[in-house]
C-alpha positions as a Markdown table, in Angstrom:
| # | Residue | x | y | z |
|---|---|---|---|---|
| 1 | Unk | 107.1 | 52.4 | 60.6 |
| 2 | Unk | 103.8 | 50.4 | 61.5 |
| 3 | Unk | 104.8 | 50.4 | 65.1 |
| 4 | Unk | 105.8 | 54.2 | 65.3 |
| 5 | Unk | 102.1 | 54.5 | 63.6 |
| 6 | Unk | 100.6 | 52.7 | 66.2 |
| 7 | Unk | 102.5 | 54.5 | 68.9 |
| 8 | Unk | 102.2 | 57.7 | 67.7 |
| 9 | Unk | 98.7 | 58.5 | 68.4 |
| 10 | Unk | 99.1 | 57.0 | 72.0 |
| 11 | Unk | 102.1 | 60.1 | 72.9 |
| 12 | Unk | 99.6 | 62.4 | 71.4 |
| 13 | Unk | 97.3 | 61.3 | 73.8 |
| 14 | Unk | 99.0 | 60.8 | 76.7 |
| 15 | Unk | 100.4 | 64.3 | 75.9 |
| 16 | Unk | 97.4 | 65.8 | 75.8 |
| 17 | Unk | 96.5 | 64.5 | 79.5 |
| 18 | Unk | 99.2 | 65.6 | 80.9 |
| 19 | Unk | 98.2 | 69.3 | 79.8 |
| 20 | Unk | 95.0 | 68.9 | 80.0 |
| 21 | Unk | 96.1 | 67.7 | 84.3 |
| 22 | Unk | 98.5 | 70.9 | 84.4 |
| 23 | Unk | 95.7 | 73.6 | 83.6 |
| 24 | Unk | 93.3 | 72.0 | 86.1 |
| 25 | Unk | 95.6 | 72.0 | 88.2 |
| 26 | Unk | 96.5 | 75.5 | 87.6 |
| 27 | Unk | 93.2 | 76.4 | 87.6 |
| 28 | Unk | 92.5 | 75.1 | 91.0 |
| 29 | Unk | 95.3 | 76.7 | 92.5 |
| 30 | Unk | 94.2 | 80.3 | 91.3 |
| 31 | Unk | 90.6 | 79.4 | 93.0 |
| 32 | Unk | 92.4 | 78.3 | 96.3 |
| 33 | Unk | 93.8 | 81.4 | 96.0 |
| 34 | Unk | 90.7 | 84.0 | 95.3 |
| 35 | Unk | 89.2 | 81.5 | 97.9 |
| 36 | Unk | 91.7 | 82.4 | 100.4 |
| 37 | Unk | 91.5 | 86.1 | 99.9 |
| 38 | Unk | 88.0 | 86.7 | 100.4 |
| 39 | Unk | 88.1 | 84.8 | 103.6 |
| 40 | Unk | 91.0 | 86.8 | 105.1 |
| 41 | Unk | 89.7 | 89.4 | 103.4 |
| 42 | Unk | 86.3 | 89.0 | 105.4 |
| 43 | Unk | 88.3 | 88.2 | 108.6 |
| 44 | Unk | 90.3 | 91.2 | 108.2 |
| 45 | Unk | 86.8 | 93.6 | 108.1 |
| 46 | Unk | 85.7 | 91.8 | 110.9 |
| 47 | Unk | 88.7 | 92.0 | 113.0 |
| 48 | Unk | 88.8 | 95.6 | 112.1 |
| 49 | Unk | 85.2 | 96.2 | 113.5 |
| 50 | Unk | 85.0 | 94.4 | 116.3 |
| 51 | Unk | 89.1 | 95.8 | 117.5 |
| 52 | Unk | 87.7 | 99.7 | 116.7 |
| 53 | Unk | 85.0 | 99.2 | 118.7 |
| 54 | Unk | 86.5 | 97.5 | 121.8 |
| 55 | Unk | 89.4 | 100.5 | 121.2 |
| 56 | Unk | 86.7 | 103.6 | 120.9 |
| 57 | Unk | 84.1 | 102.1 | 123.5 |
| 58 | Unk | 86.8 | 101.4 | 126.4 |
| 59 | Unk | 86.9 | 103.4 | 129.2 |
| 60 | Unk | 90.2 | 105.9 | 130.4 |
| 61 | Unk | 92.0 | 108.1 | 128.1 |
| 62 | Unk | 90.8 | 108.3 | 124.7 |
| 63 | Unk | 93.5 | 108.3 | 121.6 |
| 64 | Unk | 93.3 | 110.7 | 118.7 |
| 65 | Unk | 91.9 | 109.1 | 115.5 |
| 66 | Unk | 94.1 | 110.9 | 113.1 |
| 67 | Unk | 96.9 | 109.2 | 114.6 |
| 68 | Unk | 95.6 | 105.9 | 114.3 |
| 69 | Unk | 95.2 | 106.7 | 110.9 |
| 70 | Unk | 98.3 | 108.8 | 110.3 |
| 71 | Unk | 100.1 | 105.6 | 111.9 |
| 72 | Unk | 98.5 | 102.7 | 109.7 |
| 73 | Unk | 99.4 | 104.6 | 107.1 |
| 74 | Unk | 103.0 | 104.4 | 107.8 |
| 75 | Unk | 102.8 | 101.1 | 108.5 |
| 76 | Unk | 101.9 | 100.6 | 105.1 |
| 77 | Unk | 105.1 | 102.6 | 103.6 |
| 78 | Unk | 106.6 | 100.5 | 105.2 |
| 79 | Unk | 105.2 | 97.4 | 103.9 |
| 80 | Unk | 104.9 | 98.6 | 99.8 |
| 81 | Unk | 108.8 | 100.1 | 100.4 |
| 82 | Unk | 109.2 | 96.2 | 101.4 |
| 83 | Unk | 107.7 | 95.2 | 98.5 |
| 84 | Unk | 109.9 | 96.9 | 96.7 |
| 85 | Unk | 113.4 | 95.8 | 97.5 |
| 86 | Unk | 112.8 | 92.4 | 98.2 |
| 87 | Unk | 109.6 | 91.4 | 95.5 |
| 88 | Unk | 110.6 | 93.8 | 93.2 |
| 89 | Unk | 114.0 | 94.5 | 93.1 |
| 90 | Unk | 115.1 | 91.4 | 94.7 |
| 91 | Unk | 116.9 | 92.6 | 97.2 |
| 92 | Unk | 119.1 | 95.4 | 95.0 |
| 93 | Unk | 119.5 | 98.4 | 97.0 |
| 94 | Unk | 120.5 | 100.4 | 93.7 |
| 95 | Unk | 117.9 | 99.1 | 91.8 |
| 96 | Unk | 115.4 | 100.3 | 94.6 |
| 97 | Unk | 116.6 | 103.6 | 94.5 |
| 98 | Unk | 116.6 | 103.7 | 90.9 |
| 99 | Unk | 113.2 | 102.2 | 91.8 |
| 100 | Unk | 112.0 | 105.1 | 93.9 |
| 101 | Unk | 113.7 | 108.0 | 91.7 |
| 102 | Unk | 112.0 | 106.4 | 88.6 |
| 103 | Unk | 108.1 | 106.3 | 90.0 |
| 104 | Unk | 108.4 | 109.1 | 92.4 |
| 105 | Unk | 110.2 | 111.9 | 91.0 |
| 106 | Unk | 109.9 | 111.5 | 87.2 |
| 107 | Unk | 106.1 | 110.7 | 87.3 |
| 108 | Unk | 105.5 | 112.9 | 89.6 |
| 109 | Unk | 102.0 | 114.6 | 87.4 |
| 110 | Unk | 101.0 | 110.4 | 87.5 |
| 111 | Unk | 101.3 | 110.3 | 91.3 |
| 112 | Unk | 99.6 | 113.5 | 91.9 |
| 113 | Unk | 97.1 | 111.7 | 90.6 |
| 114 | Unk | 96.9 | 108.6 | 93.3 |
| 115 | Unk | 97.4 | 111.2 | 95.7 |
| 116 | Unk | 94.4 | 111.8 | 95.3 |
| 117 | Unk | 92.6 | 108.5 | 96.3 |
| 118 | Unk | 95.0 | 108.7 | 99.1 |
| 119 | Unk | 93.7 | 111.6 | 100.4 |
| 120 | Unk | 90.1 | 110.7 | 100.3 |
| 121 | Unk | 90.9 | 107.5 | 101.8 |
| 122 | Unk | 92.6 | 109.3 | 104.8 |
| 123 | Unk | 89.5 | 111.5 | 105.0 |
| 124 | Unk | 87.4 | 108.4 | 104.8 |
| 125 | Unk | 89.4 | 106.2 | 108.0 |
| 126 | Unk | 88.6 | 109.5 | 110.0 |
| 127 | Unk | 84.9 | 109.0 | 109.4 |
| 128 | Unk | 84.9 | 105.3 | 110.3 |
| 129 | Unk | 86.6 | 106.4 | 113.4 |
| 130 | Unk | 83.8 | 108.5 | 114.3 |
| 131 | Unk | 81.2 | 106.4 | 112.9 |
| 132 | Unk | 82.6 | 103.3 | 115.1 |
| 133 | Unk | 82.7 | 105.3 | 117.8 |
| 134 | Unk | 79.1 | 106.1 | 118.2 |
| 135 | Unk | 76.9 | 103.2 | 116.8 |
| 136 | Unk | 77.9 | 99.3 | 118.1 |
| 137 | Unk | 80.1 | 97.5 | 116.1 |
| 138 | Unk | 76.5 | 95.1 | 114.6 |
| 139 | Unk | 74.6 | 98.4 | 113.5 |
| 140 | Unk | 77.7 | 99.6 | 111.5 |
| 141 | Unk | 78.8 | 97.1 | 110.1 |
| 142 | Unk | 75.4 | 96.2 | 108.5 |
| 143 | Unk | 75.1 | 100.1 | 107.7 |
| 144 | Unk | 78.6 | 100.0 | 106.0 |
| 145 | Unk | 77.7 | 97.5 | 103.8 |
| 146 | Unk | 76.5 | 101.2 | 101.5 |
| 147 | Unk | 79.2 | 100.7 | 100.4 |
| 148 | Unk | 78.2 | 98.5 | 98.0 |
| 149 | Unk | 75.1 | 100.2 | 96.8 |
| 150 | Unk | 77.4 | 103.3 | 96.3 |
| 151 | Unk | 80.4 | 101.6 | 94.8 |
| 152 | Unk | 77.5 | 100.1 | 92.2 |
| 153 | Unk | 76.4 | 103.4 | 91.1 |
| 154 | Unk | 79.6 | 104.7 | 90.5 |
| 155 | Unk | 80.6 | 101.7 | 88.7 |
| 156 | Unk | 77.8 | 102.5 | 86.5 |
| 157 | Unk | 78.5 | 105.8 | 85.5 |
| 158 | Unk | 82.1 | 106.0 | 85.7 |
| 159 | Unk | 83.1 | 102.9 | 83.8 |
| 160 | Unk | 79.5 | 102.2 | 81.9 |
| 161 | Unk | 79.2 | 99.1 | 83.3 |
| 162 | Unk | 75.6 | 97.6 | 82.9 |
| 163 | Unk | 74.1 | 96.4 | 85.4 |
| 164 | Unk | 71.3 | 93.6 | 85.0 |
| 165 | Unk | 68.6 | 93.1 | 87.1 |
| 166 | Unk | 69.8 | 90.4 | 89.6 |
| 167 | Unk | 72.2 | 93.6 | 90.4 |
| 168 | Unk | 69.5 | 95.9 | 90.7 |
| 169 | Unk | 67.8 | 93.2 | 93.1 |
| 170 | Unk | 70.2 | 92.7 | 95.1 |
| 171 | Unk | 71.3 | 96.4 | 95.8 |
| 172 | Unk | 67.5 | 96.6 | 97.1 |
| 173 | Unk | 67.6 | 94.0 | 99.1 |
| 174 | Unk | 71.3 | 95.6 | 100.8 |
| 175 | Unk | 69.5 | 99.2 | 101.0 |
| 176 | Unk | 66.1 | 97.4 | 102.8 |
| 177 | Unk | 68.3 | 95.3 | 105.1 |
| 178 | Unk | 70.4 | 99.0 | 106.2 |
| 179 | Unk | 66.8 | 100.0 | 107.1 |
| 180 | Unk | 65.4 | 97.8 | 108.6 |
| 181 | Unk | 68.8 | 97.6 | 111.2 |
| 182 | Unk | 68.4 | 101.1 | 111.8 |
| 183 | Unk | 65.3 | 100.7 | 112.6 |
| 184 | Unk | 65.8 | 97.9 | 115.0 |
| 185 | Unk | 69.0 | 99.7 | 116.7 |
| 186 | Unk | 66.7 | 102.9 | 116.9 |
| 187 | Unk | 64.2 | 100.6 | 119.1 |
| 188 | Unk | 66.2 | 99.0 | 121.4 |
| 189 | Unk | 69.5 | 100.8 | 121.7 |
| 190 | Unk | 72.3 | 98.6 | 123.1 |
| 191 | Unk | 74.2 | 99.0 | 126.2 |
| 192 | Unk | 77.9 | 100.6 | 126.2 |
| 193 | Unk | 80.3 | 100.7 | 128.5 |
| 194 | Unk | 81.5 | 103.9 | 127.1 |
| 195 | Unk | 82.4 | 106.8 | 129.0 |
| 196 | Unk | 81.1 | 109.4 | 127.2 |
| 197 | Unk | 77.2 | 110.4 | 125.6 |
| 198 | Unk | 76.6 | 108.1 | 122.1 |
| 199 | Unk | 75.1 | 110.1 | 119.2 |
| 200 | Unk | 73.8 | 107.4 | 116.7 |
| 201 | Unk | 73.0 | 110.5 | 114.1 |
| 202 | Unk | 76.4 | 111.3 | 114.1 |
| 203 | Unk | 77.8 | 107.9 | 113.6 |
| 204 | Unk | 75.1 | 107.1 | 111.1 |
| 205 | Unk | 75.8 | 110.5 | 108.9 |
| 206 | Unk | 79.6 | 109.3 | 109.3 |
| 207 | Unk | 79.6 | 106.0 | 107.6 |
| 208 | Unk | 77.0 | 107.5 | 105.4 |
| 209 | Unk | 79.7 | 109.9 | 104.4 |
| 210 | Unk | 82.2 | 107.2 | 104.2 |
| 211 | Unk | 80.1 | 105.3 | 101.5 |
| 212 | Unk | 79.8 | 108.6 | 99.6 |
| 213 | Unk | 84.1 | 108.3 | 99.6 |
| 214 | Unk | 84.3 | 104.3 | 99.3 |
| 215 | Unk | 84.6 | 104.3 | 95.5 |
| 216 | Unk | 87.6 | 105.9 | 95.2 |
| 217 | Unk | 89.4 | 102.7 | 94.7 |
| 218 | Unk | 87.6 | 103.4 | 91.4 |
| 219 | Unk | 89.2 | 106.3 | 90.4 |
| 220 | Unk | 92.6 | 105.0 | 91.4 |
| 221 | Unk | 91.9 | 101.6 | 89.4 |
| 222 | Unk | 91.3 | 104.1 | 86.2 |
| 223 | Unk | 94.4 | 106.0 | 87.1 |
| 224 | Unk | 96.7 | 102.8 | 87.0 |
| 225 | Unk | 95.4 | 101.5 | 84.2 |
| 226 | Unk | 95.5 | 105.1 | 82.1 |
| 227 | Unk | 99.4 | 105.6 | 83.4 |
| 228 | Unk | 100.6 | 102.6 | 84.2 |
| 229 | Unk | 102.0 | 103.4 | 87.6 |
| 230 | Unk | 102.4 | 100.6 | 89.9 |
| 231 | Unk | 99.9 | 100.8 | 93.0 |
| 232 | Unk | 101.8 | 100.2 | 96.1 |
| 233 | Unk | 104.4 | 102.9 | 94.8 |
């Protein structure tokens, strides 16, 4: 009994280590994570700029940009149907119809409302198209970065989120930097090897427009959470 006394409190110990090792471990591996995503996730903006530009400022025949749009969006289906069966479902072809039937045709009110998102979204890839098209790919990127400011404000009076003033700071410091590069690009306009007659006001009113549209991830965020519904469905 005096040595199980003794050796008690060491087990406990040791015990607690090794949990203590697990969650930092755990912990770690959700920040390489998050980590990871923001970097492709900043890689995947800037691929997307620079590639829309080269696309949209090339000369010869010009594509349509609905299409492009119309076709990323399939390749999407695609992916989320993907998702599905195999993540999902695990490879069940019954359970992914089941699937399907069960998110698609029963909640069909819930999915009415996604569509709606979906539609803006599609409204708001045709005005990046147009913005891209007429301001260099440096201008609108810095001019996109609205999107923030106006993603703020409707966080703010959608969701009544407070916003301190390190927030408000830094939303000023975005809106003065958008001004001051449209006021730089206004002085010395770059030069494109574009085929056809650049209109800066109509890019610029574009990805203004865009902002206005960005926070509709918002309103599909509140949607899920109110219903449920899974997202990629």
């Amino acid at each position: 009994h005096y040595k199980r006394a003794l050796i008690a409190p060491h087990l406990g110990i040791h015990k607690m280590k090794a949990f203590s090792g697990l969650a930092s471990m755990a912990l770690d591996r959700d920040s390489l994570i998050k980590r990871g995503a923001l970097l492709f996730l900043t890689l995947q903006n800037v691929t997307f700029v620079l590639l829309s530009r080269y696309v949209r400022a090339r000369p010869g025949d010009m594509f349509i940009s609905s299409t492009a749009v119309t076709m990323s969006e399939v390749v999407k289906l695609v992916v989320c149907m993907g998702l599905v069966l195999f993540a999902e479902e695990k490879g069940s072809v019954r359970g992914f119809l089941a699937n399907i039937r069960a998110n698609l045709l029963t909640d069909w009110r819930d999915n009415l409302l996604i569509g709606v998102p979906g539609i803006i979204y599609a409204i708001q890839n045709n005005l990046l198209y147009v913005a891209v098209t007429h301001l260099n790919a440096s201008l609108f990127q810095v001019t996109y970065q609205l999107k923030v400011f106006t993603t703020a404000i409707f966080f703010r009076i959608l969701l009544h989120r407070i916003l301190t003033l390190k927030h408000w700071l830094a939303l000023s410091a975005l809106f003065t930097g958008v001004v001051v590069a449209q006021m730089d690009g206004s002085k010395s306009p770059p030069k494109s090897t574009a085929t056809f007659e650049q209109k800066p006001w109509v890019g610029l009113t574009a990805v203004i427009l865009a902002c206005q549209f960005k926070p509709e991830s918002l309103y599909c965020s509140i949607c899920s959470k109110s219903s449920g519904i899974i997202i990629y469905m």
